[in-house]
N, C-alpha and C positions, 0 to 999 in steps of 0.2 A: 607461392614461394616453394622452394625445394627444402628440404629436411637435410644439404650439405652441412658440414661439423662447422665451418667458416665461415656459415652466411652472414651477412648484417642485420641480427637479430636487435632491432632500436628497441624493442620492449623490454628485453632482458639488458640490457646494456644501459638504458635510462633509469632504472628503477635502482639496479644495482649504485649508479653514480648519486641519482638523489638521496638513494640509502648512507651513500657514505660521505658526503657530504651533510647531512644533516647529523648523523652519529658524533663527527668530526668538529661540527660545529667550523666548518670551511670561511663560513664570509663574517666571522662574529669580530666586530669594527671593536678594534682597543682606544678606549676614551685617553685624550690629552698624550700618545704618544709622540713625543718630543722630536724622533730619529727620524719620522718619516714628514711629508708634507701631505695635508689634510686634505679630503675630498669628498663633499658630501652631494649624493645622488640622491635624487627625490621623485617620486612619480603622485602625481594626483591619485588621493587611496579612493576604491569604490564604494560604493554604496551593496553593501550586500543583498542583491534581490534574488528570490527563488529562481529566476529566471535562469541565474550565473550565466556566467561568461557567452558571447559571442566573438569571434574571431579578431573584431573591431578593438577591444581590450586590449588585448596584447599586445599590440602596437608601440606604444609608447612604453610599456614594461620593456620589451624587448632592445628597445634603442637602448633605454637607463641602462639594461645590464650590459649591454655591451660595451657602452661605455666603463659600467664599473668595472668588468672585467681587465678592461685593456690597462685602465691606471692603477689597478692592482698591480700586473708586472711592469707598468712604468714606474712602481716605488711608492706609490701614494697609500695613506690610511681610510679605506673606502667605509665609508657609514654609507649603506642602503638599504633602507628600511620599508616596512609595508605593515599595514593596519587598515582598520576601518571605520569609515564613516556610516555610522549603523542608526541613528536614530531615522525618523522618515515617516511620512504617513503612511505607505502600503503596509508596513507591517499592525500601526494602528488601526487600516481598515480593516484589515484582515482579521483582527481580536472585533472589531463590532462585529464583524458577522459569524463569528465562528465562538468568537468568548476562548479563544487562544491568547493567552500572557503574549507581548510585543515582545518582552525576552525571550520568550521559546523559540518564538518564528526569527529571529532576527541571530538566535545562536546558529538554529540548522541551517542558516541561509549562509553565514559564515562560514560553519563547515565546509560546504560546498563549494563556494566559493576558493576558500584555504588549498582544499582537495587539486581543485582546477589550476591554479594560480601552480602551485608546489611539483606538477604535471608538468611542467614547462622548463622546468629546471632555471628559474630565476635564483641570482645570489643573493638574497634579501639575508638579512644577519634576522630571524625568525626570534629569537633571545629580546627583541626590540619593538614587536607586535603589541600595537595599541587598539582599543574598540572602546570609538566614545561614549557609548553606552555603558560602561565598566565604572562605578561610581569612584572606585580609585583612578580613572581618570578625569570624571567629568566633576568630582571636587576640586582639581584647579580650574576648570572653566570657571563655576561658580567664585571660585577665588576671585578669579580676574574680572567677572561682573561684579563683586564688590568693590574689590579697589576704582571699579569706572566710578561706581556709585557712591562712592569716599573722596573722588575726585572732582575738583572743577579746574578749567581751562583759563592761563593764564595769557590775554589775548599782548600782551605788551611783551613778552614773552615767549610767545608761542609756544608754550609747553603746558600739560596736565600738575596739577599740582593738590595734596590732601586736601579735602576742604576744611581741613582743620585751619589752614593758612588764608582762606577767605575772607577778605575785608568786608567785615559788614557796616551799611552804615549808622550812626548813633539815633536812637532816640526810639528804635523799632521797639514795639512787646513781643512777648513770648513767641505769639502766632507768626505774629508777621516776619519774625527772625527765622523760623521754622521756615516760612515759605520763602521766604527772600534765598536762604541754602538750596532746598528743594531748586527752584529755579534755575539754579547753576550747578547742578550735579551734573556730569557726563553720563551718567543714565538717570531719566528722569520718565515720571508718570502722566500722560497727558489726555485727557478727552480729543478723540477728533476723528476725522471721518477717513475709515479706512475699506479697503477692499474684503468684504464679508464670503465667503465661498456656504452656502447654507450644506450642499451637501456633502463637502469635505467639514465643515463644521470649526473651521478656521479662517483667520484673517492670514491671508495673503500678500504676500511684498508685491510694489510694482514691475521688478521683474518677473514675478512668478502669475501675470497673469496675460495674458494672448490673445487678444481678437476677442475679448469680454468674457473671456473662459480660463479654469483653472489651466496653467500649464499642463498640470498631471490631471488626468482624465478628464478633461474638458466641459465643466461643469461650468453651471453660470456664475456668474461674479457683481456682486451688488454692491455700491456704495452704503456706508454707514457710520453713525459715529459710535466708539467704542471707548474704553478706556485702555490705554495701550501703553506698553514699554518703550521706549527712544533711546538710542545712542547718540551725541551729537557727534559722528563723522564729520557734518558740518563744519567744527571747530579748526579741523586739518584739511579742510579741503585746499588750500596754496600748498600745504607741505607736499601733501598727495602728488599736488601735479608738480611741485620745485623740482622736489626729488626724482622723478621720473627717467632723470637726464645720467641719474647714477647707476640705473639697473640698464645691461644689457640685453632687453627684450626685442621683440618683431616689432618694427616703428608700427604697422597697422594694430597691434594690441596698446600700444602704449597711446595712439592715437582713440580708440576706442574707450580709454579710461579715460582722460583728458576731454571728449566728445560730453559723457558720463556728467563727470565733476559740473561741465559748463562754466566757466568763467567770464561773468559779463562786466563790463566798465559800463557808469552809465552815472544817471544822479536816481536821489530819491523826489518827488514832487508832492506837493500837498495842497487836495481841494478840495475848497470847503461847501459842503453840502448847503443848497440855499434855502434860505430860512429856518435854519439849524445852527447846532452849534457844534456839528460833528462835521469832522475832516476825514478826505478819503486820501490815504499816501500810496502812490505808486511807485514803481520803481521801470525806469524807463533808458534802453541804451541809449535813443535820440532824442534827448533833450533841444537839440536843435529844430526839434518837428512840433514842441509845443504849438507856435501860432495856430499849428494846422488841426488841433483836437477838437473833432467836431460834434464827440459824445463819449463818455467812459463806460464800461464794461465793469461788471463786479462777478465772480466766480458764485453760482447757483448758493454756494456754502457760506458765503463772506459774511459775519455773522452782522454788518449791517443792512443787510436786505429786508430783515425782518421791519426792522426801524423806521426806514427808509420809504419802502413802498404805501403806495397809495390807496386809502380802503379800496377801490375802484379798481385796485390790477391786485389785491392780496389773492383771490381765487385764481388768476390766470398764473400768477408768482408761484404758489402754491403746486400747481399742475406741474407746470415745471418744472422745476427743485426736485417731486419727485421723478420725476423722468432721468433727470439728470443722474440721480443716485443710482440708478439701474445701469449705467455705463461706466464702462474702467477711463483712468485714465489716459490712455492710448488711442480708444474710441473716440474719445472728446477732441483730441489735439488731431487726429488722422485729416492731412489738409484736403485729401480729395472728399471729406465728407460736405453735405450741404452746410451752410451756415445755419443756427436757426438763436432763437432769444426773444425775451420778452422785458418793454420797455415796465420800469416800477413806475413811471409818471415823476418820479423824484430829478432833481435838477442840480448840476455843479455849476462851479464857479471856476472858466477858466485863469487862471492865477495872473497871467502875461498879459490880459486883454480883457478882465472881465466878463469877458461871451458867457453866457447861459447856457449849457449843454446837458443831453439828456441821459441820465442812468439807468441803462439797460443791463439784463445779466444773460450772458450766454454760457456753452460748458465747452466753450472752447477755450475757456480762463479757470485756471485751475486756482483752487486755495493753496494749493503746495510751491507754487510759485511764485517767487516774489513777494508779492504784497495782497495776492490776490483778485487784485483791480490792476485794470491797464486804463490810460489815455490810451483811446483811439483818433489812430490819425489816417485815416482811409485810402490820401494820394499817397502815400508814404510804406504801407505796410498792404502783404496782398489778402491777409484775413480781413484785417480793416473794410480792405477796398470790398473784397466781397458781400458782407456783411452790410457796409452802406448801399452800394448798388441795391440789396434786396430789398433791404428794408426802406429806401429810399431818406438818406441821412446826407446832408450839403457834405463835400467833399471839399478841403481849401487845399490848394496848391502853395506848398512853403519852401521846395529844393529844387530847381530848375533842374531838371537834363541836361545831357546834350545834343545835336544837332540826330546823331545816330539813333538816340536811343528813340525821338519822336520822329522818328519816321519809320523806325521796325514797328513803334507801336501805335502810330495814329493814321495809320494808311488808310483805315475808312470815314476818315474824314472830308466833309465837301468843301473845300479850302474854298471855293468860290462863292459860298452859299454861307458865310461865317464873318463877311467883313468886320461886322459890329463889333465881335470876339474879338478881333484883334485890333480894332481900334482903341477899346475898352484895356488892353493890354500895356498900347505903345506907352505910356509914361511909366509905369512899371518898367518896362521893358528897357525904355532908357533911361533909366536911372540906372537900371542894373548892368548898362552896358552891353547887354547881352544882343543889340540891336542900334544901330543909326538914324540921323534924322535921313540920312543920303538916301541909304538903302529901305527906311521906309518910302521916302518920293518917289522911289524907283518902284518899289512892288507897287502902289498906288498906281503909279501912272501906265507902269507896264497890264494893267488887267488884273491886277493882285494874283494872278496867280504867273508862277515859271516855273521848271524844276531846279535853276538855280538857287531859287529864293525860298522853295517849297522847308528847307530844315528853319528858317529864319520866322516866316510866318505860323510853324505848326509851335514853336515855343511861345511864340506870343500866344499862341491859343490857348495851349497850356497854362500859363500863367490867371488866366481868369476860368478855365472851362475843362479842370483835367477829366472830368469824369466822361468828356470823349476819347479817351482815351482806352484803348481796351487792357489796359492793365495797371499797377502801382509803381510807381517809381522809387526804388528801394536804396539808389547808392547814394555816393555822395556827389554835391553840386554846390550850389550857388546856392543861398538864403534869398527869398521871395517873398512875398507879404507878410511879413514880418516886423512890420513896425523899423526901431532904430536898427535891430539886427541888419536887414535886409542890406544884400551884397557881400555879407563874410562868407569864406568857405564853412562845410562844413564843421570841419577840428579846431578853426577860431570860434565858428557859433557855438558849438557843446562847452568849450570851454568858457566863455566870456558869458552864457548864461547859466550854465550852472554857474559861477561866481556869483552873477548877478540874484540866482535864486536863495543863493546862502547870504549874504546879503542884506536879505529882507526875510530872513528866516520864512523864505516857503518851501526849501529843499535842501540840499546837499549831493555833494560826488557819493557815490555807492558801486561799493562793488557785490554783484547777488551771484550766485550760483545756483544753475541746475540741481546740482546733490541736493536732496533730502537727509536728513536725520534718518536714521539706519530704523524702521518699526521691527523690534524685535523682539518681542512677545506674539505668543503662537494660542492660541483657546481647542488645547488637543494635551494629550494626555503624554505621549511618547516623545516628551523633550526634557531637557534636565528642567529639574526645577531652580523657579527662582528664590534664593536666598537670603526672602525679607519677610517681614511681618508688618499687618495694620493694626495697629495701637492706637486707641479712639483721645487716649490723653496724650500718645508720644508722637502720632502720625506715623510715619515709615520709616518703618526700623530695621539695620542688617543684622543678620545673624553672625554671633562672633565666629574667626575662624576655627575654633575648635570644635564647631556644631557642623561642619562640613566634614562629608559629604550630607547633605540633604536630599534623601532619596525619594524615590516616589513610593507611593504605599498600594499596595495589593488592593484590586477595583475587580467585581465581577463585571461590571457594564460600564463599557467605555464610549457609551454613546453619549457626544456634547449634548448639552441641553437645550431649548428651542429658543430658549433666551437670548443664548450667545455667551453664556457664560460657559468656560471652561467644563470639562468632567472631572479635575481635580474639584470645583466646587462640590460636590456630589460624596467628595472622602471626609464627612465628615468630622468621624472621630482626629484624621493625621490632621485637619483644616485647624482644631483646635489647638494653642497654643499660649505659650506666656511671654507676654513683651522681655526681651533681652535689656532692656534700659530698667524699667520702672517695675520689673515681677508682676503686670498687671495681666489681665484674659488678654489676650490677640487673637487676630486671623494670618494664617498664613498665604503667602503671593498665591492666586490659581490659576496664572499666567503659566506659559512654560517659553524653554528661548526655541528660537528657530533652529533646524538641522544645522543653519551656517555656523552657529556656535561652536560646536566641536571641531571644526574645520578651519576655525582661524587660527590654530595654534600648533595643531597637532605636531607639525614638526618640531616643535620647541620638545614636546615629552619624547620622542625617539632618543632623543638625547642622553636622557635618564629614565627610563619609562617607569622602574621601579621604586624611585624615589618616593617618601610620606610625607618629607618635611619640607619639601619645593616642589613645582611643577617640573624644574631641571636645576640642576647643580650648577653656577656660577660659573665654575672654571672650565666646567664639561663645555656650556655654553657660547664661552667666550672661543674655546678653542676650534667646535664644530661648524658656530656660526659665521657667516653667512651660508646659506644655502647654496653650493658653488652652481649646480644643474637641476632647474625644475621642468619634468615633463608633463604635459598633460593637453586637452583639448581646447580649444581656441573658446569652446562654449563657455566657457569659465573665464573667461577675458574680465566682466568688469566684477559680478558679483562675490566670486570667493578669492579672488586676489584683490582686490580693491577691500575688502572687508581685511583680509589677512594682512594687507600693507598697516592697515586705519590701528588694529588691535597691536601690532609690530609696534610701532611708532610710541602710543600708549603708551607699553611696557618700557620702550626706551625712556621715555620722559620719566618715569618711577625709577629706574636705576637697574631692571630688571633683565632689561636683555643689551649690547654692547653694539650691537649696528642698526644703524636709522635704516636698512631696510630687509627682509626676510630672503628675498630671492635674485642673487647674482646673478644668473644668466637663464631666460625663458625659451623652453622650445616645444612647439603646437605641432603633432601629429597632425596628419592629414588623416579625415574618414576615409576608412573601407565599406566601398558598394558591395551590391549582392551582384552576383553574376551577372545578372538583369540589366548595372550600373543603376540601380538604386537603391536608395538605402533602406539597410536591412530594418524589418521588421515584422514580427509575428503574421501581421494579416495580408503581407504581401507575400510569406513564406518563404524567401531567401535568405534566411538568416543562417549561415554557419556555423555548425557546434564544435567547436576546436578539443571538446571530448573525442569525438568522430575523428578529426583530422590526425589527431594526435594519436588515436589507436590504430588510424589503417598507415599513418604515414612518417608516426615517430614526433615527438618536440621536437628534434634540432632540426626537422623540413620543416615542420611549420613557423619556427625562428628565423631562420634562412630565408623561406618563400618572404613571409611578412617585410623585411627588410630588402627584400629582391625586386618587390613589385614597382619600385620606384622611389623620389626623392620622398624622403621620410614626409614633409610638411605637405605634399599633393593629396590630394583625392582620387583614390584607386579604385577600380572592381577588382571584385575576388574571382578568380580564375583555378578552378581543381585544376584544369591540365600546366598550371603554371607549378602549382604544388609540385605532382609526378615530376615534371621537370628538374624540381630542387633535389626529392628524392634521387631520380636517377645520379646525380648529380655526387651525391653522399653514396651511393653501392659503388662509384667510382674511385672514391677517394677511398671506401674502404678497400676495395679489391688492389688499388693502388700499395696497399700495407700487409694483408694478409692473403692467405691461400686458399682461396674459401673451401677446397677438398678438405683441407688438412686441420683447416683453422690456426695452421704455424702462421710464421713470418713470412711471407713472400719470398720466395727465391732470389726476385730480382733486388730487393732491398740491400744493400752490402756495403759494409765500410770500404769506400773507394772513393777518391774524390770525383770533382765536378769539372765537365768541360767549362767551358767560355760561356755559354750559350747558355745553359743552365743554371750556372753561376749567375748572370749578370740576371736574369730574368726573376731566381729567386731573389735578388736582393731591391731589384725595381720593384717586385712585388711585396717586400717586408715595409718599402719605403709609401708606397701607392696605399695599400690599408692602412698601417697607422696615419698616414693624413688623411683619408677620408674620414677614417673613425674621430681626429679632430673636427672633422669640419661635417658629419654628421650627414655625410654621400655616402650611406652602409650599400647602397646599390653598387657603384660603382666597384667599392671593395669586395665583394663577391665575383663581380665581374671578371677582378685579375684575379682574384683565385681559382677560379675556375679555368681560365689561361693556362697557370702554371701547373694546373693537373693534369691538362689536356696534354702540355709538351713532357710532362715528369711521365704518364703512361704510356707513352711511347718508346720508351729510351730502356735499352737492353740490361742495361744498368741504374738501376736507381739508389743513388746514392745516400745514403744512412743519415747523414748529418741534414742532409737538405728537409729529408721528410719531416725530421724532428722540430728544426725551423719553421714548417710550413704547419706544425700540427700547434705551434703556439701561436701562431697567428689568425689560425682558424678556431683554436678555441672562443675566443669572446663570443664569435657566430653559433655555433655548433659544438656546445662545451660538451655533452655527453662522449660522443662518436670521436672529439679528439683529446678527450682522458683515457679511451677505452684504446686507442690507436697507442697513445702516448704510455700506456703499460706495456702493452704487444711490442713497442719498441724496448723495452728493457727494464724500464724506470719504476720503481716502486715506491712514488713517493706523487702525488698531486700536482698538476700545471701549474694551478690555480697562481702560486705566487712565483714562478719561474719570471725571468728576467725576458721583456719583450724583446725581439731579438733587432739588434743594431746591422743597417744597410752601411755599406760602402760606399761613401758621395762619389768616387771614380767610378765605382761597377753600374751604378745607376746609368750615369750615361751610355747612348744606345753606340753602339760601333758602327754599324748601319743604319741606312736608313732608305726607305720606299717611297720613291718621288713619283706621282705623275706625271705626266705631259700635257698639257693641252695646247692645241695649235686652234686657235681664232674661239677659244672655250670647248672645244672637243677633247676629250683623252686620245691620244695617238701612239700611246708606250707608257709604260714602266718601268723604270732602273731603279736599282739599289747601287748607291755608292757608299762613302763612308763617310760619318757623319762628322769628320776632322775638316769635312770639305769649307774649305769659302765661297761664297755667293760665285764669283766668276771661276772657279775650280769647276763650280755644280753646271755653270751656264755651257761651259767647254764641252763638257759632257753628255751634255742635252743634246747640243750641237751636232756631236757626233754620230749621235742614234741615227742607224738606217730606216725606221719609221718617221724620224721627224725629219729625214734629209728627204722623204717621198712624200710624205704632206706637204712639204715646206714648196715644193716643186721649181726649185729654181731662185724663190722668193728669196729678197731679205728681210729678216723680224724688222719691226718696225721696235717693239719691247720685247725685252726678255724677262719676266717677272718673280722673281725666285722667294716663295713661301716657305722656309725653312722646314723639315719634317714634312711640309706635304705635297706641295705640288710646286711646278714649273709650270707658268702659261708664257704661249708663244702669243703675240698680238702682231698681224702682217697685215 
């Protein structure tokens, strides 16, 4: 660069504007102003890692501000806030190996982060910075884990409610009354087998574990059982998905949560183990498939396996079970995996028919699902079907096909070499209709086989012989050996025998769900702590709220212990306590909650961040909430907005927060690739440091690029020459304002009006970016800015008013370079809340317009007429062209086709 007095110096000119906007306190949101109409912008806060920022971040900041920028001068009371999600295991591994405080490394990482982020010139009201690590913030979390834990679920009702209002029933003692509550807490304490990480030293959620390895550094992952934390999410799962239909989100995230939830209709069934007294209940969508259960399945964990199995299979039992524990849950259900299982020798009783079948357990049956146990029905289900074929287990055919479906899938069958099959069929068969006496005399007589007849014969085969069949027949059809059923469709049979099973008391209609219960207890040191005590006379006890915050206590070694117990077990002295009920010795929780904790709420404290005596003020709340725009990555789809809905909801049932749901309108950034086109990452070394970019090329080109690359929600590579591009892009616009010799005002700049041409094109362009900035096409809106710089540098004249107009519409994109332009024009006072500037619905319209031609789909000319024309005004004209009178050669059009604004086709 040149040392001229006028250059576009972006370093001195961004620093100076961050400086005085932060001085100024520019974007700091006035609570419950009445005058203006509310607008709360929200961006997913990060995770502070040493790493900070990669270019990919910014992204989605960049969109929010632009937006909060624009409804600033649209009039609106902008709350835009930013903080951090600071708890995390990197910073706790980082203290085991180093013996660094997780607060120290997790302050500086902040910093950093703060530093980067504040580089960018985002309008975050900074007055409003949270960090859930900050015990004055992470005492409301704990707050609101106690109210779960004060709370039980009122199912007649659908709402949470104290459990002081808990009907119990009469006659229980002390204990039992004690547990009978325990039981119905919305957090509650349970033994059970969870995902153990040994070298991260923590139990891991089933999203956080991947191809049988931590998420975060890829460490293996073991089944086990633990005593662990719960939230029953469970309780809201219908709300969850009800409500879905009220948030404006991307149908494919909302469909992903719903996916998530799983909602099945189905019945429950109950079999009774033979020559026992124990019953196994399942929970089954096809009740209509009973006849055909030819063996049941119990989950490696089902705690009647033990029971159940036979001296003579407990060592192969045994082998397995642990095998099983070594695999995630993902692993297990992965359907291209083999089948495998091991029969206990134990025997059911199927309920509809009596049959004897055999209790096998594989770990393609999970204990978190359902019941644990499945009816397996082999023709019916394709695990099934696999699972028998290996193991060689009868297969009964109970839902006929149709003609279609057995012949895509019984093509290698020897229809001529199977008579018996199908004679063994035909009474079935006719009974079911599904077949004639006519049309069997006729395959008989004809050679049994035709390919007329081939869809008619392959069902009768079906009917006694599916396991020639090379695969399961999973939809719905006709009811088949089935006893009295046999012949209802499908949705008569599920109904008329679930009836039939409630009944005679062996079942019931049931509706199950995929969601689990939220496991949210963590065995690591760097989470808030949980806010209860073990009291050997009182059981489990909360701490009242005036003993919050409950902080963690100073640890020289934060290595978990090989046990699985936590490293708060290890704080002795803080471990020590006094029961808050009864004054007696206690232990305190050595649990901690998960990172998601701080994160399910946090927008609720922006609100108020500084509050002691609530997490947020009432009125503040009522008036901010709902969250009008939430940005953030699509990766975050079920786990921290599904969590953040479930805790929302919550708070609404207690009186606490005023809307059934957190977030109005959802919008997902697309990933930025590495130059490469993929994605960025340390050990592929593409990752871009937008410290770099930002010092050779300014924040408002890297705000501009970011937004330039494409539709906000796509997937982009990162392109430096698209950078330069942006830059050159901005020396333009400044050159377009100042004199770079002099560093004055540009000569040509001058209060003088505007032709036609200029007029009309700035006000199509004031009109073009505010609606793309509605509609969140930030590409597009650069695109006509760039337009009207191109035609404004050109012009001998550039007139005063227009530039001033163009510098606030440019601002939301490129807020430094047009405050810094917007002084040089005169103004001694901030953009920031100027009035966005209003188009002309007349000046909008084009006065001309550029038609092509095409003759037989060729382009053959060009014209500009004006755009007052009518379709046969436009065709006249066409007409007239000495290029289309020489293409045309004589001919006449056969069509004239007139596309308004674009083209004219001739069709001869």
């Amino acid at each position: 660069m040149d040392e001229r007095k006028g250059e576009y110096n972006f370093n001195e000119i961004e620093k100076k504007w961050q400086q005085y906007w932060e001085t100024n306190k520019t974007f700091a949101a006035i609570d419950c102003d009445v005058r203006k109409p509310k607008y709360y912008v929200l961006d997913m806060f990060p995770y502070p890692s040493a790493q900070g920022l990669h270019v990919g971040h910014p992204e989605g900041y960049t969109a929010s501000d632009i937006v909060s920028r624009y409804k600033r001068m649209k009039g609106f009371n902008i709350l835009h806030p930013m903080g951090w999600d600071a708890f995390g295991l990197p910073a706790e591994q980082y203290a085991i190996q180093t013996g660094t405080h997780p607060a120290e490394t997790t302050q500086k990482n902040v910093d950093g982060m703060r530093r980067q982020i504040k580089s960018l010139g985002f309008s975050y009201d900074w007055g409003r910075e949270v960090n859930t690590t900050d015990p004055n913030y992470y005492k409301w979390t704990q707050w609101i884990f106690l109210r779960m834990f004060n709370s039980w679920f009122d199912e007649k009702q659908q709402k949470a409610k104290p459990i002081e209002e808990l009907p119990i029933p009469a006659g229980l003692n002390d204990v039992e009354k004690r547990k009978y509550i325990d039981d119905h807490r919305l957090a509650y304490e349970s033994e059970m087998p969870v995902n153990w990480c040994p070298a991260l030293g923590t139990v891991l959620a089933n999203e956080e574990v991947v191809g049988g390895v931590s998420e975060r550094g890829g460490h293996p992952v073991i089944r086990k059982p633990m005593r662990q934390w719960l939230l029953r999410i469970t309780e809201y799962a219908e709300r969850l998905l009800d409500d879905l239909v009220e948030v404006d989100w991307p149908e494919p995230i909302k469909e992903m949560q719903r996916n998530w939830i799983g909602k099945s209709i189905g019945a429950e069934v109950d079999f009774k183990v033979d020559g026992r007294g124990d019953t196994i209940r399942v929970f089954t969508t096809r009740p209509d498939t009973l006849f055909g259960a030819t063996y049941m399945v119990l989950a490696p964990e089902h705690p009647l396996v033990d029971v159940i199995t036979t001296k003579d299979k407990k060592a192969e039992v045994k082998k397995y079970r642990d095998e099983a524990a070594r695999k995630s849950d993902l692993d297990r259900t992965d359907l291209a995996k083999e089948k495998t299982g091991i029969f206990t020798g134990a025997y059911a009783i199927n309920p509809v028919n009596e049959a004897k079948i055999p209790i096998w357990i594989s770990d393609y049956v999970l204990i978190s699902y359902g019941t644990g146990a499945i009816m397996a029905v082999p023709a019916h289900d394709d695990r099934d079907f696999e699972f028998a074929k290996k193991f060689r287990i009868p297969i009964i055919a109970v839902v006929l096909p149709d003609e279609n479906w057995v012949l895509e899938h019984g093509k290698g069958i020897p229809l001529t070499e199977d008579l018996d099959s199908f004679i063994k069929a035909f009474p079935e068969a006719l009974k079911m209709g599904s077949v004639t006496v006519s049309e069997i005399e006729s395959i008989i007589k004809n050679g049994y086989w035709d390919a007329k007849n081939s869809g008619i014969v392959l069902r009768g085969i079906y009917i006694s012989n599916p396991e020639q069949f090379d695969a399961a027949f999973t939809g719905d059809g006709t009811a088949i050996n089935s006893g009295q059923f046999t012949g209802l469709s499908t949705p008569d049979f599920k109904e008329r025998i679930t009836n039939s099973l409630g009944q005679k008391g062996l079942g019931k209609k049931a509706i199950n769900y995929k969601l689990r219960d939220w496991l949210f207890s963590r065995q690591r040191y760097w989470g808030e702590p949980i806010p209860l005590v073990h009291c050997d006379k009182c059981g489990i006890v909360s701490l009242p709220e005036s003993a919050l915050p409950l902080t963690l206590p100073p640890m020289q070694d934060y290595t978990p212990p090989q046990t699985g117990e936590p490293p708060l077990s290890k704080a002795t002295e803080w471990l020590k306590t006094t029961c808050p009920k009864c004054g007696g010795p206690a232990k305190r929780e050595t649990n901690t909650m998960p990172q998601w904790a701080g994160s399910c709420w946090y927008y609720l404290r922006y609100i108020d961040p500084n509050n002691s005596g609530r997490c947020c003020d009432a009125k503040k709340e009522q008036y901010w909430m709902p969250v009008d725009l939430y940005i953030g990555g699509a990766e975050h789809a079920v786990l921290h907005l599904l969590y953040s809905r479930f805790w929302h909801k919550f708070l609404f049932d207690i009186g606490f927060v005023s809307t059934k749901e957190p977030f109005k309108k959802l919008i997902n950034q697309g990933m930025i690739l590495g130059e490469d086109g993929q994605k960025m990452s340390k050990s592929r070394g593409n990752v871009v440091n937008p410290d770099k970019v930002v010092a050779d090329y300014g924040a408002d080109s890297m705000r501009l690029y970011e937004m330039f690359m494409g539709p906000l929600e796509a997937v982009k590579p990162w392109s430096m020459q698209g950078v330069e591009g942006v830059y050159r892009f901005l020396q333009r616009v400044w050159r377009l304002v100042v004199d770079e010799e002099t560093g004055n005002l540009n000569p040509a700049v001058k209060d003088a009006g505007a032709d036609e041409a200029t007029t009309r094109l700035l006000h199509q362009t004031i009109k073009k970016v505010g609606g793309d900035v509605e509609t969140f096409n930030f590409n597009t809106a650069i695109s006509a800015m760039m337009i009207l710089v191109n035609h404004l540098i050109k012009q001998p004249v550039v007139p005063k008013a227009v530039v001033e107009q163009f510098m606030l519409i440019l601002s939301p994109f490129a807020p430094h370079i047009a405050e810094e332009l917007w002084q040089k024009l005169g103004h001694n006072k901030t953009l920031t809340y100027d009035d966005w500037p209003k188009f002309d619905a007349e000046l909008v319209k084009e006065a001309e317009i550029e038609l092509a031609i095409q003759v037989n789909g060729k382009i053959k000319d060009k014209i500009v007429v004006s755009a007052q024309l009518d379709d046969e005004q436009i065709k006249q004209k066409v007409l007239a062209s000495e290029k289309v009178i020489a293409a045309l050669a004589g001919k006449q059009p056969k069509k004239v086709i007139v596309i308004k604004s674009r083209l004219v086709n001739i069709v001869v």
